[in-house]
C-alpha positions as CSV (number, residue, x, y, z in Angstrom):
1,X,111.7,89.7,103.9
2,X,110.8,93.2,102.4
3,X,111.6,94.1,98.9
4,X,113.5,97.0,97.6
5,X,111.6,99.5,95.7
6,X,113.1,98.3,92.2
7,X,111.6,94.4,93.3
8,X,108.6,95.6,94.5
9,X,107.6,97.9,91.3
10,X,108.7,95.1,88.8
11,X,106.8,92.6,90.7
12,X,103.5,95.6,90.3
13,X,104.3,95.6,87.0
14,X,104.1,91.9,86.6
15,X,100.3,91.9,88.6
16,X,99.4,95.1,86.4
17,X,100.3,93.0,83.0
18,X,103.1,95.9,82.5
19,X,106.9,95.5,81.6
20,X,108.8,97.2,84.5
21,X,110.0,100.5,83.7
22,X,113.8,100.8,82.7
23,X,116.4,102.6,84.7
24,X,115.9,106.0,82.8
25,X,112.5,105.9,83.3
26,X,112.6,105.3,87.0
27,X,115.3,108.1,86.9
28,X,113.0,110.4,85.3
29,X,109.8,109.5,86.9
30,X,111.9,110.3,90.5
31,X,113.0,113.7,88.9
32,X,109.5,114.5,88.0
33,X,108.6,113.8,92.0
34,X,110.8,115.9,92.8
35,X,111.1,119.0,91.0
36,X,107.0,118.9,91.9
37,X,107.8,118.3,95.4
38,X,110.4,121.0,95.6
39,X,108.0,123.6,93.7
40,X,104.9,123.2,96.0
41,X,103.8,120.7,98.9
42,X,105.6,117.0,99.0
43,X,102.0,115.4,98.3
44,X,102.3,117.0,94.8
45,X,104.9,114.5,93.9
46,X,102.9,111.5,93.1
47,X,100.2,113.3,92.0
48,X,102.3,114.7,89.4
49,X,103.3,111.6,88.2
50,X,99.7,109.9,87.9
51,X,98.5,113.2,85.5
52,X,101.9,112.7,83.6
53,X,100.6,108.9,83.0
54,X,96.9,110.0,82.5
55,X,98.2,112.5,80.2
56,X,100.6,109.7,78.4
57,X,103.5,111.5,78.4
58,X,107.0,110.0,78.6
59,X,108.7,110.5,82.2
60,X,111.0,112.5,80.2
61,X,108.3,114.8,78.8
62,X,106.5,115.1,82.0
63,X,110.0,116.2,83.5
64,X,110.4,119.2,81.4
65,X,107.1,119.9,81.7
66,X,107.2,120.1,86.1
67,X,110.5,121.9,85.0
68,X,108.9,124.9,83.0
69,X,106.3,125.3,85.8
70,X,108.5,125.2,88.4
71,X,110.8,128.3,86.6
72,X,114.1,125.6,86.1
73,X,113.8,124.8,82.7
């Protein structure tokens, strides 16, 4: 049986000794993948995200950040 996404990140949270991330912040973590996606090359996307988390910012943060770069915010 596979897993949907939301099962399979809670359960890499669990093995990462994380809390899974909320609703919002999956919301906004998606948004970040794809305003980067849609403002350069789609491998961008979850390399966006990793520097946002290297960088500590909320997904929220990270969001208007892709945002101001890509001209949409």
């Amino acid at each position: 049986m596979t897993l949907t996404a939301e099962e399979w990140i809670a359960s890499y949270a669990v093995a990462l000794g994380r809390p899974a991330p909320t609703q919002d912040e999956i919301d906004a973590v998606l948004t970040l993948a794809a305003v980067a996606a849609h403002a350069s090359e789609r491998r961008a996307a979850p390399l966006a995200c990793w520097l946002a988390a290297l960088a500590g910012l909320a997904p929220e943060d990270a969001v208007e950040h892709a945002q101001a770069l890509a001209g949409d915010g």
